[in-house]
C-alpha distance (Angstrom), angle and dihedral (degrees) to the residues before:
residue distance angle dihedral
X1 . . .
X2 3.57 . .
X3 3.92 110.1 .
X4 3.91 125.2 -172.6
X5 3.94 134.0 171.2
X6 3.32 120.6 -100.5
X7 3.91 133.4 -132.9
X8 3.91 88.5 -95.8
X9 4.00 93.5 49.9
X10 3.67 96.9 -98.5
X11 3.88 130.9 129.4
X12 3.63 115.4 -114.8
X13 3.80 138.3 173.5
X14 3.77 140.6 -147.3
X15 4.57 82.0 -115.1
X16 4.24 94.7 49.3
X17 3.80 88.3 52.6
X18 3.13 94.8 48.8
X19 4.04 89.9 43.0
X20 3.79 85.7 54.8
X21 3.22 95.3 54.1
X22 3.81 102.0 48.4
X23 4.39 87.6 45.9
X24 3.62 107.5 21.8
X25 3.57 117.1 117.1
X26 3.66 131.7 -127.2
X27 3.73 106.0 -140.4
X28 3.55 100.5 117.7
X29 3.76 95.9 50.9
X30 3.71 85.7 51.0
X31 4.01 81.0 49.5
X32 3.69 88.7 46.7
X33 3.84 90.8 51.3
X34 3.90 97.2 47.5
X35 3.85 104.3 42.6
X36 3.84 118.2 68.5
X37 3.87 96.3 -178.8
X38 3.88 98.3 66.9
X39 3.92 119.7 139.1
X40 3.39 121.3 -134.0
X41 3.78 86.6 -119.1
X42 3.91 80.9 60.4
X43 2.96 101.7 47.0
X44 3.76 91.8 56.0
X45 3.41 94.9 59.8
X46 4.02 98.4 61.7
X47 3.54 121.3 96.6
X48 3.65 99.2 -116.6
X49 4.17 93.4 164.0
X50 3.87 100.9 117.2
X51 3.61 91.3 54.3
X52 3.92 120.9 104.4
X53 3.72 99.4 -176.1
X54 3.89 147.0 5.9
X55 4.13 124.7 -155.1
X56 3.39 119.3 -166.5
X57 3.99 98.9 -153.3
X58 3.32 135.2 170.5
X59 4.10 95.8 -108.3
X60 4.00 84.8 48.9
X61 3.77 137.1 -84.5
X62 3.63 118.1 -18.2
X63 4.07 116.8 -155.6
X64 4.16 136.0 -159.8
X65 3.83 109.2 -165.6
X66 3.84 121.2 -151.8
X67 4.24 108.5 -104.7
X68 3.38 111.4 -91.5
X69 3.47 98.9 -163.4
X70 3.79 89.4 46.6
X71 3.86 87.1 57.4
X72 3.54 89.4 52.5
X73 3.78 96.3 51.5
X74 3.86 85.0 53.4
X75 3.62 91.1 49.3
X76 3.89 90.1 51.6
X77 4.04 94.0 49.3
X78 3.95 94.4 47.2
X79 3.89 91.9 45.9
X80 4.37 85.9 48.3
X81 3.70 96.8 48.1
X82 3.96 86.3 46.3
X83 3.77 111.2 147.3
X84 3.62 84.3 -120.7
X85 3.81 91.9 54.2
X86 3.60 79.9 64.1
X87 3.80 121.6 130.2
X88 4.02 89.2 -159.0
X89 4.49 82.2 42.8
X90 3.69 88.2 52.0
X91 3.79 97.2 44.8
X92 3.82 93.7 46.5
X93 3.55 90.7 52.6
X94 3.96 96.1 47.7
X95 3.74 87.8 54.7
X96 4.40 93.5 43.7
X97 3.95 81.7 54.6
X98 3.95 96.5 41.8
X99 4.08 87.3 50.3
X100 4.00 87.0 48.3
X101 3.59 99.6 49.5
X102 3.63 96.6 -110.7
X103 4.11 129.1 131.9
X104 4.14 121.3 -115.0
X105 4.29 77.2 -88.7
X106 3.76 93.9 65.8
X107 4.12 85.6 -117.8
């Protein structure tokens, strides 16, 4: 899995956004929405990640969320083409626990 820092020093992959996306909640852009006194120093300390777009309008914010579902159909395809779902994975292993002695359980 290919894993990168982020802009706040922490290690992230292509799976935890993705994870974030699909769970994360949404109260600080609910936060965002509802208080009109925020700092900018405030403001850059909400978690903001699951949101696609912000409007400034002139009834209020408007807001586009990232698909959930979407992220959880990505989720699902990167955890099914795992290299561990692997026929070649599962066949090299099978042999590495043949030329150790071990059963197809790894016992």
């Amino acid at each position: 899995m290919v894993s990168r820092k982020n802009s706040r020093g922490r290690t992230s992959s292509v799976k935890d956004g993705y994870e974030k996306l699909a769970f994360g909640g949404v109260n600080d852009a609910v936060l965002l929405m509802a208080k009109k006194d925020l700092t900018p120093a405030e403001i850059k300390k909400l978690d903001l990640y699951g949101v696609a777009e912000i409007e400034q309008r002139k009834d209020g914010i408007h807001m586009k969320f990232y698909d959930r579902m979407k992220a959880l159909e990505c989720l699902k395809r990167l955890e099914e083409s795992g290299a561990e779902q692997s026929p070649l994975y599962r066949a090299v292993m099978r042999s590495v626990r043949k030329a150790e002695g071990e059963n197809e359980d790894g016992v």
